[in-house]
Backbone bond lengths (Angstrom), bond angles and torsions (degrees), N, CA, C in turn:
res aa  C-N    CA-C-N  psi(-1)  N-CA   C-N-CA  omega(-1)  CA-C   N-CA-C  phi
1 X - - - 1.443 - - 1.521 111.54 -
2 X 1.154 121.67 -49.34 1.797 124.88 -176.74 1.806 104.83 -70.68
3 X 1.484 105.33 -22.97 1.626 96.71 167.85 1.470 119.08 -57.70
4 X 1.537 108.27 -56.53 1.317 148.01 171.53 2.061 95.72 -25.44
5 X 1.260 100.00 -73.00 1.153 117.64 -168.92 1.508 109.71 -66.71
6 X 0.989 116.56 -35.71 1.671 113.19 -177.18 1.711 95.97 -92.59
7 X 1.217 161.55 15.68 1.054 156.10 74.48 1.574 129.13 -15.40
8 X 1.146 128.26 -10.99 1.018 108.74 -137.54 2.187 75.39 -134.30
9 X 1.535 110.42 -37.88 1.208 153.46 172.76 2.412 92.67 -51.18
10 X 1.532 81.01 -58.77 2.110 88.21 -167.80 1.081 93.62 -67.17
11 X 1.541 129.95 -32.31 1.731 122.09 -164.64 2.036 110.63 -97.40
12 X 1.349 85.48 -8.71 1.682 88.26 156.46 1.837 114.15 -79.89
13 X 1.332 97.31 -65.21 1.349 84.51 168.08 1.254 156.00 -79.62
14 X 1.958 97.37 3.93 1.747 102.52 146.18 0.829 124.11 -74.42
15 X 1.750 126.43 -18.24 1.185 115.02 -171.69 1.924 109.55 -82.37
16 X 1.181 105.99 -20.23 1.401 138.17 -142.77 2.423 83.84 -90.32
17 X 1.357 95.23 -45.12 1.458 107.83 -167.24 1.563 98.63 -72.37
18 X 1.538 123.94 -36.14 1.232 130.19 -165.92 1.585 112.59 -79.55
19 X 1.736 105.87 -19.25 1.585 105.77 -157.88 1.617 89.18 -85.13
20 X 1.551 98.80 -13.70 1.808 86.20 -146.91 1.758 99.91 -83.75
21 X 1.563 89.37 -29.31 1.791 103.92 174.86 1.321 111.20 -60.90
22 X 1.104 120.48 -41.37 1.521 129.68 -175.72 2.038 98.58 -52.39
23 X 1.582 103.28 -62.37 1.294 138.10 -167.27 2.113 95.01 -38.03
24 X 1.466 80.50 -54.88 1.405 89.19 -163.60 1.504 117.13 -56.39
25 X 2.141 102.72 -45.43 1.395 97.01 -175.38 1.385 122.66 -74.30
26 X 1.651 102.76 3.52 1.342 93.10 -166.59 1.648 107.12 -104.83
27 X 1.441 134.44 13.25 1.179 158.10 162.76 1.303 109.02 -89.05
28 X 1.379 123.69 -56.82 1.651 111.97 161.86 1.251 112.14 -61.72
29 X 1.143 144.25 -39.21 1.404 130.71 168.41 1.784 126.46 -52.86
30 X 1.308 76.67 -37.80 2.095 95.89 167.50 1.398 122.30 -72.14
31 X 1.451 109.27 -22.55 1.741 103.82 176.29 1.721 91.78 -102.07
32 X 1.199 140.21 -33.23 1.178 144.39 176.95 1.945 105.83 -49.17
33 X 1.609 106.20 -64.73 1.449 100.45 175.68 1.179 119.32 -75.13
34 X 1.573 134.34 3.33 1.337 135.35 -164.34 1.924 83.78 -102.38
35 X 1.344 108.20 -49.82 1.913 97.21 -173.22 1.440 124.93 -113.75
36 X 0.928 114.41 -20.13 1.210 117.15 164.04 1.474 149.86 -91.16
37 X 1.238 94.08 -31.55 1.631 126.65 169.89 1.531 115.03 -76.08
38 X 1.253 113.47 125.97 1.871 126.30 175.99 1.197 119.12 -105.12
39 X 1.212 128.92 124.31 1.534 135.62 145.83 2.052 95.27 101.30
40 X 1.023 88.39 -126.05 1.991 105.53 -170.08 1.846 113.21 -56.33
41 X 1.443 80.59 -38.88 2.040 109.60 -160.84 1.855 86.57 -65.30
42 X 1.787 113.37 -67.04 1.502 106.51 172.75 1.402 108.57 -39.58
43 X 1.627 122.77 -53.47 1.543 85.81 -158.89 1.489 124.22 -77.75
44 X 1.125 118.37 -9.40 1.352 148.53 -177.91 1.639 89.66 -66.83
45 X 0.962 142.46 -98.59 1.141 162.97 -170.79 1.914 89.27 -28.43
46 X 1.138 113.74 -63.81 1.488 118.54 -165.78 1.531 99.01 -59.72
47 X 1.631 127.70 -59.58 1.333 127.94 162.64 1.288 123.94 1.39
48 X 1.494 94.24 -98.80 1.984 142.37 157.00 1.963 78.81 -14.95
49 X 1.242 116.72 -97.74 1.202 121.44 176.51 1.555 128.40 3.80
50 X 1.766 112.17 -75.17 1.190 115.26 -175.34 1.838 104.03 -81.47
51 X 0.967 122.84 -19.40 1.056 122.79 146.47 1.471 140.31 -25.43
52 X 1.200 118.29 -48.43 1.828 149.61 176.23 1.272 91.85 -106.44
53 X 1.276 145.58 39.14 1.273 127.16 159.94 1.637 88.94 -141.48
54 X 0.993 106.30 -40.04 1.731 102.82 173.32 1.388 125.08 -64.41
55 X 1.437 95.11 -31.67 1.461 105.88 171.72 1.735 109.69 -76.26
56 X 0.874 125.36 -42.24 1.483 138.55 -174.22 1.835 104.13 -71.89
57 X 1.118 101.89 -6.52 1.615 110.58 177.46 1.947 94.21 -99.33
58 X 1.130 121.60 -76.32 1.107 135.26 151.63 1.390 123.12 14.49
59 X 1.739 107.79 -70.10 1.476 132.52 -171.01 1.429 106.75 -86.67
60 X 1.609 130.10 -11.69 1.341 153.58 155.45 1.296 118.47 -59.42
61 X 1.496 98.18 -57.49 1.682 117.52 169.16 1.497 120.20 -26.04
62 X 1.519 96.28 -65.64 1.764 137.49 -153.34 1.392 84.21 -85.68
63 X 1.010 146.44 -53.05 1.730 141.41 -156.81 1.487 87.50 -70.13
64 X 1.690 113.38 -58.76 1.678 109.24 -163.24 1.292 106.37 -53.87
65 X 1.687 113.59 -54.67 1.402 109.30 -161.11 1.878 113.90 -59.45
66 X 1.691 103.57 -26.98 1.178 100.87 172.49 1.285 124.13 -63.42
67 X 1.206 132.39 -11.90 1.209 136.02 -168.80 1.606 114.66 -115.90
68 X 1.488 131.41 -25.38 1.140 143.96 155.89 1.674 108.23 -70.87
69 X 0.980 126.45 -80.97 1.275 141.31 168.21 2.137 117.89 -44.00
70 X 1.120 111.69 20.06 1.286 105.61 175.35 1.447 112.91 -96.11
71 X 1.625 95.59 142.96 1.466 101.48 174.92 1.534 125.73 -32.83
72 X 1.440 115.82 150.93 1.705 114.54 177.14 1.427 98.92 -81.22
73 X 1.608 124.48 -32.03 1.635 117.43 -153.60 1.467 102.46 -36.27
74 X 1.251 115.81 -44.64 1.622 107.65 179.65 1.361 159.78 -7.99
75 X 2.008 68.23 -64.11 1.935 91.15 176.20 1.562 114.97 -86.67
């Protein structure tokens, strides 16, 4: 069972490590197409953007629910 769990513990926080990376590029991409970026390329960029942040909400989701929501057979 504590194998189980400390497995179970690394894939929360890969999932947990991946959302936040996701999170991040997609906020520099959001202040990038919000000021710097002109014409098509901003909106593209801003898109792309909320995109990786939705997803990075998403992949947050799925880690929690995996970890709240896991089977009892376990215990």
């Amino acid at each position: 069972m504590a194998a189980n769990d400390t497995n179970r513990g690394a894939a929360r926080r890969r999932f947990q490590l991946w959302a936040g990376v996701l999170a991040l590029v997609g906020l520099v991409l959001l202040i990038i197409g919000l000021t710097v970026a002109d014409g098509v390329a901003a909106w593209v960029e801003v898109l792309v953007a909320i995109l990786l942040l939705v997803t990075s909400y998403v992949v947050q989701h799925l880690a929690r629910r995996e970890t709240v929501y896991r089977r009892d057979e376990q215990r």
